[in-house]
C-alpha positions in Angstrom: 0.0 0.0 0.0 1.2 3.5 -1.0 2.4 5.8 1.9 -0.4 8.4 0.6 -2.8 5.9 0.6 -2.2 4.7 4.0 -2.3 7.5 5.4 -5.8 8.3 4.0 -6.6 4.7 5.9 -5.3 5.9 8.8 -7.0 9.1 8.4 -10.2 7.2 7.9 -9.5 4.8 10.2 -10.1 1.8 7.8 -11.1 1.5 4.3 -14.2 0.9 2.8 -15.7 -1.6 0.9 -18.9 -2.8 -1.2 -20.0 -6.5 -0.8 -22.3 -9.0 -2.1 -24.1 -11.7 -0.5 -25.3 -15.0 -1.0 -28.7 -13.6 -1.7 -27.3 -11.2 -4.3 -27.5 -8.6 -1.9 -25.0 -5.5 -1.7 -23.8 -3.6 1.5 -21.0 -1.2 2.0 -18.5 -2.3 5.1 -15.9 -0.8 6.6 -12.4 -2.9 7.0 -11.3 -1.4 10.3 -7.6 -0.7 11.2 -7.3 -2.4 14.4 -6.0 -0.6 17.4 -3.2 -1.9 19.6 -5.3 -4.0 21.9 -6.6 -6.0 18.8 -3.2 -7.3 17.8 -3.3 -10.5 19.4 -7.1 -11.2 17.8 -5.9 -10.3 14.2 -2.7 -13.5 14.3 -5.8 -15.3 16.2 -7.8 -14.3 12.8 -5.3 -15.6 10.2 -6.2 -18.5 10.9 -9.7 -18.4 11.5 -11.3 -16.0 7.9 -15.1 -15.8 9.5 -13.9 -14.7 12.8 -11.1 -11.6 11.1 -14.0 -10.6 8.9 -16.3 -10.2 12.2 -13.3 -8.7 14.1 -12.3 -6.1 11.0 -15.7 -5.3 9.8 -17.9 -5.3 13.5 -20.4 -7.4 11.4 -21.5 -10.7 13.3 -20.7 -14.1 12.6 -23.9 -14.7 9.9 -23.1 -11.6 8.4 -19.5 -13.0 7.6 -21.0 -16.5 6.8 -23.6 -15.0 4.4 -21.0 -13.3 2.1 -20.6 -14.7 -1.3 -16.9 -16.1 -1.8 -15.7 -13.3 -3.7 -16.7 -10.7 -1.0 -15.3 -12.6 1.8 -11.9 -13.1 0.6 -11.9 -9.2 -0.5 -12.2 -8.1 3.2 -9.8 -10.9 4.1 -7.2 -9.4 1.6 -8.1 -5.7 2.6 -7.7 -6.7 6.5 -4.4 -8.0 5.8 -3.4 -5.2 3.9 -4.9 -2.3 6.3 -3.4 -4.4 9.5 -0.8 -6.4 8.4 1.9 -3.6 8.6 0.8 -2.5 12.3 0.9 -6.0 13.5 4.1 -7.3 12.1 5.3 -4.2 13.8 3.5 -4.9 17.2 4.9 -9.1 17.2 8.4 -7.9 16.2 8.4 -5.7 19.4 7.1 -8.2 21.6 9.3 -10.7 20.3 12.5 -8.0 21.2 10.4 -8.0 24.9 10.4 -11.7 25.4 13.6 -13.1 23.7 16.2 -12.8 27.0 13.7 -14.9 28.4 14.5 -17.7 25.6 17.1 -18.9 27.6 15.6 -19.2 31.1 12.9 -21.7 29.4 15.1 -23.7 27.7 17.1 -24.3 31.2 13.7 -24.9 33.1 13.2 -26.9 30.8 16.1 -29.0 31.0 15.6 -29.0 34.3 12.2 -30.6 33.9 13.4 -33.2 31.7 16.1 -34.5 33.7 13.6 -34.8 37.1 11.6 -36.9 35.2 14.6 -39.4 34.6 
């Protein structure tokens, strides 16, 4: 995504989008950019495409299981591109936080393994 374009997502806080469902029916929705406190839902959401079109859009779960195909991968692909940046920023920083801990799991976990021998 262009710098000038997100800044305008920013700006807007999110980007919108028209979708179809099932039914033929068509309905604008807005692909929120998540704020901080969301961070851990959106990796929770890559794996799960109902649930991060629920979490991005603040439509409920038949709303994202009533979207035709097409629609539903379009706000998947626009929540990636709107969020991706901001959470690969956020798990790089938490991963900085938590590696000097790395090494005090590994030894209690030696530790573990030989009191069960």
């Amino acid at each position: 995504m262009a710098d000038e374009n997100q800044g305008n997502v920013i700006a807007k806080g999110g980007q919108e989008l028209e979708v179809q469902l099932e039914t033929g029916h068509c309905e604008t929705v807005k692909v929120r950019l998540l704020p901080l406190g969301k961070m851990p839902d959106f990796f929770r959401g890559l794996d799960d495409d109902i649930f991060l079109i629920q979490l991005v859009t603040g439509k409920t779960k038949t709303f994202a299981e009533s979207l035709n195909f097409e629609s539903g991968m379009e706000i998947v692909e626009k929540a990636h591109e709107v969020n991706f940046p901001n959470a690969l920023r956020w798990s790089e920083r938490r991963a900085k936080r938590l590696a000097p801990l790395i090494p005090m799991a590994e030894k209690g976990m030696k530790i573990q393994r030989q009191l069960m021998t």
